[in-house]
Steps between C-alpha positions, in 0.01 A plus 500: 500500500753590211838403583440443854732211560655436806819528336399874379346567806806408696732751272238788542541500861819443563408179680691136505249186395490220693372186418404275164748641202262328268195763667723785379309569207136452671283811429274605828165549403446792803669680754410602827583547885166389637518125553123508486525560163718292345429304222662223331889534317446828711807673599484628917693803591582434889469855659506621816220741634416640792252254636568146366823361290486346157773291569272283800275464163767296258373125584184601443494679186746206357194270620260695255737487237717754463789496284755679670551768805723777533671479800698716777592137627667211423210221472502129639322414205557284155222757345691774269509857632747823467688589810493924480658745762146713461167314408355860469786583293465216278107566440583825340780389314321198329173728452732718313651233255157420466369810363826559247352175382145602424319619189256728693369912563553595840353795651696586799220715715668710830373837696414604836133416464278333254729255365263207567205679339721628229624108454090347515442791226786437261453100528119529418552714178792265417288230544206552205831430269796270736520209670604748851693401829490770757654542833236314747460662858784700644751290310664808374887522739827323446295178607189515334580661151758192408247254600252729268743472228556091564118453438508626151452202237515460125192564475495868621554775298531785734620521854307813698758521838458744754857617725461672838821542679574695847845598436776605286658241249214269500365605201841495322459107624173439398486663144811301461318191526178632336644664196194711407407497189261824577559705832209667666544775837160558633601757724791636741329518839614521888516097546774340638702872654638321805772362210406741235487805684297718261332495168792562288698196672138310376567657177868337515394169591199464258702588177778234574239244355637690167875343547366163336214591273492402161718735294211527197242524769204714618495743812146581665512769722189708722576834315275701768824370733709784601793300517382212217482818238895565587567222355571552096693259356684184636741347250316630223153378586275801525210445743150427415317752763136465658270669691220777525727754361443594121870565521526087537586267152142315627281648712108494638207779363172497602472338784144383672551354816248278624578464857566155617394327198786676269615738259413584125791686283661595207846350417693734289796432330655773295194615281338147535229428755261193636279462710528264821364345873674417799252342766678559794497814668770761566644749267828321526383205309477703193827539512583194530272433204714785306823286577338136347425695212854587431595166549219333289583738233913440526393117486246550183152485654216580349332833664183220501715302673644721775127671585398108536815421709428869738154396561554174613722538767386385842596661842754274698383430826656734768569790208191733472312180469165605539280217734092582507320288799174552601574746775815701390685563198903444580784637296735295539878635480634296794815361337729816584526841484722856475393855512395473104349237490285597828394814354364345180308251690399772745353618138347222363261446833426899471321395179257286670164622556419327843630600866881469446703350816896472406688208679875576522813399662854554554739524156802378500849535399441905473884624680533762729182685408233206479350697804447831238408276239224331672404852608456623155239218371307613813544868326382319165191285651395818647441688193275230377142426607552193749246451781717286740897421522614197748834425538740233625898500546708783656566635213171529373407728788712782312214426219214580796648812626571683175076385462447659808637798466371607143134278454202485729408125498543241726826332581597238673827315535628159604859378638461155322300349228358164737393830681291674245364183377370412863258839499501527114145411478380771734585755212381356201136566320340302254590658171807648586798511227848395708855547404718270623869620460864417691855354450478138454707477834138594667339258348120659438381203302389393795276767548380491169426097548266557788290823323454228275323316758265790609145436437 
């Protein structure tokens, strides 16, 4: 890792060194606060979660080989570390020297929904050309993005990072650390209102990932966004603008949709079209496919190129990850949810041509109207053509009643998941097509583990 001494590392953070002068100039070869991971010449950052410690770790990780530890406390040990007032401070600090170090594209990637599927799309374009690190999992807060950025090595070319954020100033924090290169808003949704309190505070929040971007960078924004499209100019950059629109820079003609298997369209750009495949289903994924075109284009890809990267990308499991078994066919979108992105998956399993049973559960994080909210994705699901709706989660019976009252099909709801699973069975026919779709706080991979198991 360029110029990750412990000397360096010590000034980036604020932190004093303790131990070996003659270590000072040691580079770290990694960086991490897992001890499970550490590696050798490693550098641990002790920090304190809400289940275990990282300071009851230090012996250990020193065992392994680790070069140093930063530290909230003084150590009763001859191995070099850097005593800090924050460890959590001191991990975004160094991450940040660490990227005004680098030689690298990165594509900072924030909205209220689709930012992982946005980030899978990007990276596999990126990748027929680069040598790509992407954000892995949901390492995309004020924890996980500067461990993103500490995994980058010489070897990579671009960086693809997703941000989420829950509140006010932690973009500001994050894009300070992250420095985008090119800045992509995937949409301004109702996520996060209990700090945000309505769309335009989202809008707020979102754009503050502009206060360290690149100054000779590139802007990406959903142009069929009614608050994205407000946005004209920020510091000179004019947006790039995607979406179904053909008042968009890019946008998608022709569409065939296929159903669950995917979507065929036309790319246009300007007067300039080509033809291309996404092989996952849902209407959103095209535009997702609009915005890796932008990007493969600002970063000189071939249009062979970016069809081949579009094509090739593969559903991550618990995002409209579509699972066929020999009894059902699961849609798995387990991994979280908001009113959006309910509604499009509410979509995508209208598209199948099986009986259609929908799977939901409480949303979280919605503010003082999450009850109306819920309420109006029942309104949605009953304007499509879904044979059964079972719930699970308080909230999720808002989802039930608004079915009720406006479709004829059966409903049934459920206080707790372990509740539905025990009778879930009992409702299920061989053949069926099953949505799966929560917050991650309900946890409905389990469900989605044992229709897996039905034979």
């Amino acid at each position: 890792m360029e110029n990750m001494t412990l000397l360096n590392i010590a000034n980036a953070c604020g932190g004093r060194y303790i131990g070996d002068e003659t270590l000072k100039d040691e580079t770290i070869t990694m960086a991490t606060i897992d001890s499970r991971q550490i590696e050798k010449d490693g550098l641990f950052i002790a920090v304190k979660g809400e289940k275990t410690d990282g300071h009851n770790y230090i012996n250990d990780v020193y065992q392994k080989g680790a070069l140093c530890v930063i530290s909230e406390k003084e150590l009763d040990t001859d191995k070099p570390y850097i005593l800090v007032e924050s460890s959590l401070m001191a991990l975004k600090d160094i991450a940040e020297f660490y990227r005004e170090n680098l030689q690298i594209t990165v594509i900072g990637i924030t909205g209220s929904v689709g930012k992982t599927s946005t980030k899978e799309m990007v990276a596999s374009v990126l990748e027929t050309k680069y040598k790509v690190l992407k954000t892995e999992g949901n390492f995309n807060n004020e924890i996980g993005l500067p461990l993103t950025i500490l995994k980058i090595r010489k070897e990579h070319e671009v960086a693809v990072v997703e941000m989420g954020i829950s509140d006010f100033g932690e973009m500001h924090r994050l894009s300070k650390i992250a420095k985008p290169d090119v800045c992509i808003l995937t949409n301004i949704g109702t996520c996060h209102l209990e700090n945000l309190i309505d769309r335009d505070g989202v809008l707020k929040a979102k754009t503050e990932i502009f206060d360290y971007s690149c100054e000779n960078g590139y802007i990406v924004l959903n142009g069929d966004d009614d608050k994205l499209i407000t946005i004209k100019d920020v510091n000179g950059i004019k947006p790039v603008y995607v979406g179904f629109s053909k008042e968009n820079t890019i946008y998608a003609n022709n569409l065939k949709d296929e159903g669950l298997v995917g979507t065929e369209f036309d790319i246009v750009d300007g007067k300039y079209s080509i033809k291309a495949r996404v092989n996952i289903p849902g209407v959103h994924m095209v535009n997702n496919a609009l915005t890796a075109y932008a990007v493969g284009k600002i970063l000189e890809l071939s249009d062979e190129e970016i069809v081949k990267g579009i094509a090739a990308l593969k559903p991550v499991g618990g995002r409209n990850n579509i699972i066929t078994t020999k009894y059902l066919t699961i849609i798995d979108d387990c991994y979280n949810a908001n009113p959006v992105s309910m509604k499009a998956s509410i979509d995508v399993l209208d598209k199948a041509t099986t009986r259609k049973v929908a799977i939901l559960g409480d949303m979280f994080e919605l503010g003082e109207n999450e009850s109306l909210l819920h309420y109006e994705v029942g309104k949605y699901l009953a304007t499509k053509q879904i044979d059964l709706l079972i719930t699970a989660g308080t909230l999720a019976k808002n989802i039930a009643k608004a079915v009720k009252e406006n479709l004829k099909i059966d409903v049934l709801m459920y206080d707790t998941r372990d509740e539905l699973l025990e009778d879930l069975s009992k409702h299920l026919k061989a053949n069926d097509t099953v949505l799966i779709k929560a917050s991650h706080g309900m946890h409905f991979d389990k469900i989605v583990e044992e229709l897996k198991c039905y034979q």
